[in-house]
C-alpha positions as CSV (number, residue, x, y, z in Angstrom):
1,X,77.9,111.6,93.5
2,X,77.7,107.7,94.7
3,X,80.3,107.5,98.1
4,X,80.6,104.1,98.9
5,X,83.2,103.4,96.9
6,X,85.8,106.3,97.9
7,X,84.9,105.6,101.2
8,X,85.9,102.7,101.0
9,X,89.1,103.3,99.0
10,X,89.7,106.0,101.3
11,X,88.7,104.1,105.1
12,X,87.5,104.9,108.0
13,X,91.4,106.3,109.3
14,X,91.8,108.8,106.7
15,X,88.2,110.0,106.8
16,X,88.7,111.0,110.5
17,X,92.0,112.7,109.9
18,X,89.9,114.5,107.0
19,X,86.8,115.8,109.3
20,X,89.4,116.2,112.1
21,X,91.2,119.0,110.0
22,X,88.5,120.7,108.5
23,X,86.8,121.0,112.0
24,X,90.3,122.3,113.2
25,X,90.4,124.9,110.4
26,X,87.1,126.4,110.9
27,X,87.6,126.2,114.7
28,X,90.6,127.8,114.8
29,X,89.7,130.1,112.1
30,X,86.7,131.7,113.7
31,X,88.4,131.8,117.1
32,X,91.5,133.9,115.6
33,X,88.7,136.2,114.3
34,X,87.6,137.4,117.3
35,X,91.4,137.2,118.9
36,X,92.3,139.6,115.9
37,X,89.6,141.9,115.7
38,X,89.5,142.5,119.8
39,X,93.6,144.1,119.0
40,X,94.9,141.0,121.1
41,X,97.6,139.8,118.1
42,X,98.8,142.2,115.6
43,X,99.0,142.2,112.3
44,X,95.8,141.0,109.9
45,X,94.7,137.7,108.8
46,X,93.0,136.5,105.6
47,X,90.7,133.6,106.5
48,X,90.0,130.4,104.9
49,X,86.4,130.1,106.5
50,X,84.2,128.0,103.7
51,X,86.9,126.4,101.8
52,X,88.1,123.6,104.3
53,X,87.4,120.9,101.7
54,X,90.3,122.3,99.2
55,X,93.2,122.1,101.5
56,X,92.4,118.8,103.4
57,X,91.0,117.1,99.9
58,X,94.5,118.1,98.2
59,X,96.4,117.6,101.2
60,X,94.8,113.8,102.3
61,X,96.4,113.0,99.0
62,X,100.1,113.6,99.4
63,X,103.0,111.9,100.8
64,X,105.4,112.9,103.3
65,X,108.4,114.1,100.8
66,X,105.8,116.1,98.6
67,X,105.6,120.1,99.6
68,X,102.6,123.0,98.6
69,X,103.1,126.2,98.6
70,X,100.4,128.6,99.7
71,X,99.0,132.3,99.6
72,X,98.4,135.5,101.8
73,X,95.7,133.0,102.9
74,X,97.6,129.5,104.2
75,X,96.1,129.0,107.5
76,X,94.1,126.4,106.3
77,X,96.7,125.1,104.2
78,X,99.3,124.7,107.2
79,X,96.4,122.8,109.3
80,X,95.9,120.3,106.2
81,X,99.4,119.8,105.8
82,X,100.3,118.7,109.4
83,X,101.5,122.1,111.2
84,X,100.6,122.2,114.8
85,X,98.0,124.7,115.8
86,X,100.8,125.1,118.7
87,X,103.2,126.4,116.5
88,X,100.6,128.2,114.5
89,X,99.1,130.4,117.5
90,X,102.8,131.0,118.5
91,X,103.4,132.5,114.7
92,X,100.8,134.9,115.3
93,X,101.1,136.0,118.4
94,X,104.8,136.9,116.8
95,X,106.7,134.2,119.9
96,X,109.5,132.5,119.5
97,X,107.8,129.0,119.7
98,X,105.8,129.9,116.0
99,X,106.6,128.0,113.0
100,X,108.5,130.7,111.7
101,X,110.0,131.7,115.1
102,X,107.6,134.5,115.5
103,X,109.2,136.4,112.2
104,X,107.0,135.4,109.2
105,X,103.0,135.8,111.3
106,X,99.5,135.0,109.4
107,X,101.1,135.5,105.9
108,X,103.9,134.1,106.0
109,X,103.1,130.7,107.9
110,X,105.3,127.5,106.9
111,X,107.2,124.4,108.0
112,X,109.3,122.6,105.5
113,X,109.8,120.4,107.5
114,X,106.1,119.4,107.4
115,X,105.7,120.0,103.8
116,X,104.9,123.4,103.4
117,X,107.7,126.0,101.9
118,X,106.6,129.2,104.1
119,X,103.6,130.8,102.2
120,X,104.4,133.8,100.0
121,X,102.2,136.2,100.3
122,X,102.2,138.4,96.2
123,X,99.4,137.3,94.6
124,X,100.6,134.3,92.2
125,X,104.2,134.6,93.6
126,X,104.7,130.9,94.5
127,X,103.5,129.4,90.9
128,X,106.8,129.9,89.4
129,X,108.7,128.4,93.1
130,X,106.8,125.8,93.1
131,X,107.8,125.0,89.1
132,X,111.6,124.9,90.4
133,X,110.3,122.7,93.0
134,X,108.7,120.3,91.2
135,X,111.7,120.4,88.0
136,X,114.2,120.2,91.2
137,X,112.3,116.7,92.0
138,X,112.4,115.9,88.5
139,X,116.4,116.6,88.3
140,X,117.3,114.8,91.3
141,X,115.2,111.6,90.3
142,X,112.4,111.5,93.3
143,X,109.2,111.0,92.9
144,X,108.2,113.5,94.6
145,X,105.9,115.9,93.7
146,X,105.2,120.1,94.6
147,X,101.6,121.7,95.2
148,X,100.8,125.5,94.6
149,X,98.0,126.9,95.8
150,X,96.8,130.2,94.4
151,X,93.2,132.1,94.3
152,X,91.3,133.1,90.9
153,X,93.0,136.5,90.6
154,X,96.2,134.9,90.6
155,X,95.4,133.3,87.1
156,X,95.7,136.8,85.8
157,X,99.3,137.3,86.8
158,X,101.8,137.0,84.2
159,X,103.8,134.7,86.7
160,X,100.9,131.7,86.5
161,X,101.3,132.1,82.3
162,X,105.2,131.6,82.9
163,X,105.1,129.1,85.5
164,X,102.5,126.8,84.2
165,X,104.3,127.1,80.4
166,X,107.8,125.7,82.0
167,X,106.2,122.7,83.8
168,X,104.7,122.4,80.6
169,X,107.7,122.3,78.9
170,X,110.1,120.3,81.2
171,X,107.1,117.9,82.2
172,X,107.7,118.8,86.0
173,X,105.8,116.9,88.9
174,X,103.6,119.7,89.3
175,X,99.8,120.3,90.5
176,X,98.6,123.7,89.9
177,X,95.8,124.1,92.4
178,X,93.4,127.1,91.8
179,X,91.3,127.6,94.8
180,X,88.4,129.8,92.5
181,X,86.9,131.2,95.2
182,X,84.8,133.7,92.6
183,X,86.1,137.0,93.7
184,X,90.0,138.4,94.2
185,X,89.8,140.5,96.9
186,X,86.2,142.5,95.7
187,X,86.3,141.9,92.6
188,X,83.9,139.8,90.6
189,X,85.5,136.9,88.5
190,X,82.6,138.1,85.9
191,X,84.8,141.3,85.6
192,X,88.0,139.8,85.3
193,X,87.7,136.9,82.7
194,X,85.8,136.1,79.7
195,X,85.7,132.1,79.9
196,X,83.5,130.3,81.9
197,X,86.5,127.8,84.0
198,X,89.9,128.9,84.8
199,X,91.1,125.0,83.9
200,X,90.4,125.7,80.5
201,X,93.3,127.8,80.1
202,X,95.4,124.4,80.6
203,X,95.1,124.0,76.8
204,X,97.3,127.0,76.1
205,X,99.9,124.9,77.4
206,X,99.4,121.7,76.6
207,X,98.6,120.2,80.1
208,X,96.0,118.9,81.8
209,X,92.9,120.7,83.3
210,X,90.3,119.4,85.7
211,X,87.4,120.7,88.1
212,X,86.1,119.7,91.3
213,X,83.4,120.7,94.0
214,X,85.7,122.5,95.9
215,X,82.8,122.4,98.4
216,X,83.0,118.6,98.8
217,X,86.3,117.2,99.9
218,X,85.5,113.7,98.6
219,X,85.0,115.2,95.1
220,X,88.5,117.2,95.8
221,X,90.8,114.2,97.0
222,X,89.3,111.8,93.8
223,X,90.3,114.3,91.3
224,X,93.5,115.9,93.2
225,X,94.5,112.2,93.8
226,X,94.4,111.5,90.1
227,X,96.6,115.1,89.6
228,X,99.3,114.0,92.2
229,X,99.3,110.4,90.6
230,X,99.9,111.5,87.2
231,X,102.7,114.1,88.2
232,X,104.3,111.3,90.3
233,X,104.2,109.0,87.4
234,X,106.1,111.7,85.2
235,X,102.8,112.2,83.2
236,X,103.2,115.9,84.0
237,X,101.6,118.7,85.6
238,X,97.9,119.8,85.7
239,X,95.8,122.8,86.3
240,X,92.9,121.5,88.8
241,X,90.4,124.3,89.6
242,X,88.3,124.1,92.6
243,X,85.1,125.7,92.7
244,X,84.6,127.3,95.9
245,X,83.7,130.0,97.7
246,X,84.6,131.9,101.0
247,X,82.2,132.7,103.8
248,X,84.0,135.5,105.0
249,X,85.2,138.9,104.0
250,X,89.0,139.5,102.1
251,X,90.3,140.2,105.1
252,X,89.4,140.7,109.1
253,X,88.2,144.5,108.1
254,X,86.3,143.4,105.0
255,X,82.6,143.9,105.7
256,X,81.6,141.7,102.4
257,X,79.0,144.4,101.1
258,X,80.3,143.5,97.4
259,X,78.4,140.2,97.5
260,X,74.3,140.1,98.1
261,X,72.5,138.6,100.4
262,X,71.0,135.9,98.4
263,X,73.9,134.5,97.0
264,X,75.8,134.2,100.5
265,X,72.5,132.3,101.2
266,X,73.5,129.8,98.2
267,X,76.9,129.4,99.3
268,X,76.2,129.1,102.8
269,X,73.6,126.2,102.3
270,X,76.8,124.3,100.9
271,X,78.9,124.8,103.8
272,X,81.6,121.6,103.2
273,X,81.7,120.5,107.3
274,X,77.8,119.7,107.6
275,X,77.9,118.4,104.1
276,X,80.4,116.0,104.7
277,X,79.2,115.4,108.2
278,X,75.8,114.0,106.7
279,X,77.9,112.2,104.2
280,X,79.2,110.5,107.0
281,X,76.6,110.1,109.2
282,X,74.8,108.7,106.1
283,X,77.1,105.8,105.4
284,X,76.9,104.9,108.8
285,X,81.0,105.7,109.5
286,X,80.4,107.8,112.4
287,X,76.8,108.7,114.5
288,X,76.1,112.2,115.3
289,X,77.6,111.4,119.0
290,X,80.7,110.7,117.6
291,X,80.9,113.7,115.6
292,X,79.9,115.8,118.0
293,X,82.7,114.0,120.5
294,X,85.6,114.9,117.6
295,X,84.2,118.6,117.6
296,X,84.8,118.7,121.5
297,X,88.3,117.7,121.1
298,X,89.1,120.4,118.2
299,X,87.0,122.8,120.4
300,X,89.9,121.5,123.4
301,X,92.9,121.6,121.3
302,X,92.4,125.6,119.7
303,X,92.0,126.6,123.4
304,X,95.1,125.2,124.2
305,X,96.8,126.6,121.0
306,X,95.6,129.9,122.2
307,X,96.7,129.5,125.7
308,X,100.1,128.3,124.2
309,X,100.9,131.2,122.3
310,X,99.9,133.5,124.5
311,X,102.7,132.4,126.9
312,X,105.2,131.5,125.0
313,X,108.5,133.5,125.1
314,X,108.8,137.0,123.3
315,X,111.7,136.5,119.9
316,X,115.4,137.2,121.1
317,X,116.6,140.2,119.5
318,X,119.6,138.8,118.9
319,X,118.2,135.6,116.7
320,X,116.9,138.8,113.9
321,X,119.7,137.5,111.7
322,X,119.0,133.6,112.2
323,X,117.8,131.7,109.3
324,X,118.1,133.9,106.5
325,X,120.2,131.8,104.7
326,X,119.9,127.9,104.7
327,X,123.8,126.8,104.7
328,X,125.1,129.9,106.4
329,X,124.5,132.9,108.9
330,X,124.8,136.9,108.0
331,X,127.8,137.9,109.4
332,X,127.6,140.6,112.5
């Protein structure tokens, strides 16, 4: 793939707010790892480690009014979107200063006031919200536009088959974002499908389907950015399938025996942060001082996320029934 030209399109701003929040997911990330599996916050995390480039190359392309919707796995999603790593550590650690006030923890993490409806964690769950979304957009006349993002398993659930056939059918400013990451949970996509590319299933309903690296986050903001373009233009929704993979177990207790050794080898030679760090370095927009200097500042900034949420206030019991309803509180 030649770069000059999307660099260019894209400049040097937005490329540093791209490498800035991949570096913060994987920092972040592998730090909460080790927080976790120490018994320090409670609860369990799914991790996002090796598929940076799908949530910032989706995310880079939105606008402030647009919203996604994630899964049991949205910390990398929240980062990309704008949440504070603050308000992220708070969520886990279950305080009051968390995004979701210390209620919703790793699963559950949102703003919507950022752009991100809190995740839902059932597998597939958010395909048909985020077809409401989007027809709700549609309805009211404003161009914007709504983002699910759901793993390769999902694709299997009958609520992708009913949420993707009403976009379809109402033309809603959708972008169906399937993060294939090869395996749901442990199993095999080999086991679970017979065709080759979970886009192709787009022609059942009539929409569009595309595939990108989802290992390159240049290659995943040119083709997301044509998705999002064509759903803001009321040209309707599409099914883009990224092709990824995660370098890291299901969850914090998964010891990844399912996969050999030689083909996390494969993966892990495609790792998206040094790939797109020699993409920069080789176009001459940063040296490797520079990057080095960004990686120092994420390295600052989780540290002080951590230090955040470890002191921030415990939840009042008394706010249990807050927020449960948007225009009105339960009654005592």
């Amino acid at each position: 793939m030649a770069y000059e030209g999307i660099i260019t399109r894209i400049g040097k701003e937005k490329l540093t707010e791209m490498l800035r929040r991949m570096l913060e997911i994987r920092g972040f990330e592998e730090k909460i790892r080790f927080l976790f599996l120490e018994g320090e916050m409670p609860g369990t995390i799914h991790q996002y480690i090796g598929m940076e480039a799908c949530a910032v190359g989706v995310c880079s392309v939105l606008e402030k009014g647009d919203v996604i919707a994630s899964t049991h796995r949205p910390h990398g999603h929240a980062i990309a979107r704008g949440l504070s790593m603050d308000a992220m550590m708070g969520e886990l650690y279950g305080r009051a200063t968390g995004c979701c006030m210390g209620k919703g923890g790793s699963m559950h993490m949102g703003d919507l006031s950022k752009g991100m409806l809190p995740a839902i964690a059932i597998v597939g769950g958010n395909i048909p919200v985020v077809t409401g979304m989007a027809l709700a957009f549609k309805l009211r006349n404003e161009r914007r536009v709504a983002v699910s993002f759901f793993g390769d398993g999902a694709s299997n659930e009958g609520a992708f088959h009913e949420g993707l056939n009403m976009a379809a059918v109402t033309k809603a400013p959708a972008v169906f974002v399937c993060e294939n990451n090869l395996y749901g949970a442990s199993t095999s996509i080999k086991r679970a499908l017979k065709i080759e590319n979970i886009a192709d299933r787009a022609l059942s309903y009539g929409i569009r389907g595309d595939i990108a690296d989802g290992m390159n986050v240049l290659d995943v903001y040119e083709h997301a950015k044509e998705a999002v373009d064509r759903a803001r233009s009321a040209e309707g929704p599409t099914l883009l399938e990224l092709k990824t993979f995660r370098l890291c177990g299901h969850s914090r207790r998964d010891p990844n025996n399912y996969m050999s050794d030689e083909e996390k080898e494969e993966w892990k030679n495609k790792d998206p942060l040094p790939y797109f760090e020699n993409i920069l370095k080789n176009n001459e927009i940063f040296t490797g001082e520079e990057i080095a200097d960004i990686k120092q500042s994420v390295e600052r900034s989780v540290e002080k996320a951590i230090e955040f949420g470890k002191g921030s206030p415990e939840p009042d019991p008394a706010d249990i029934r807050k927020g449960l309803y948007v225009t009105m509180e339960v009654p005592e």
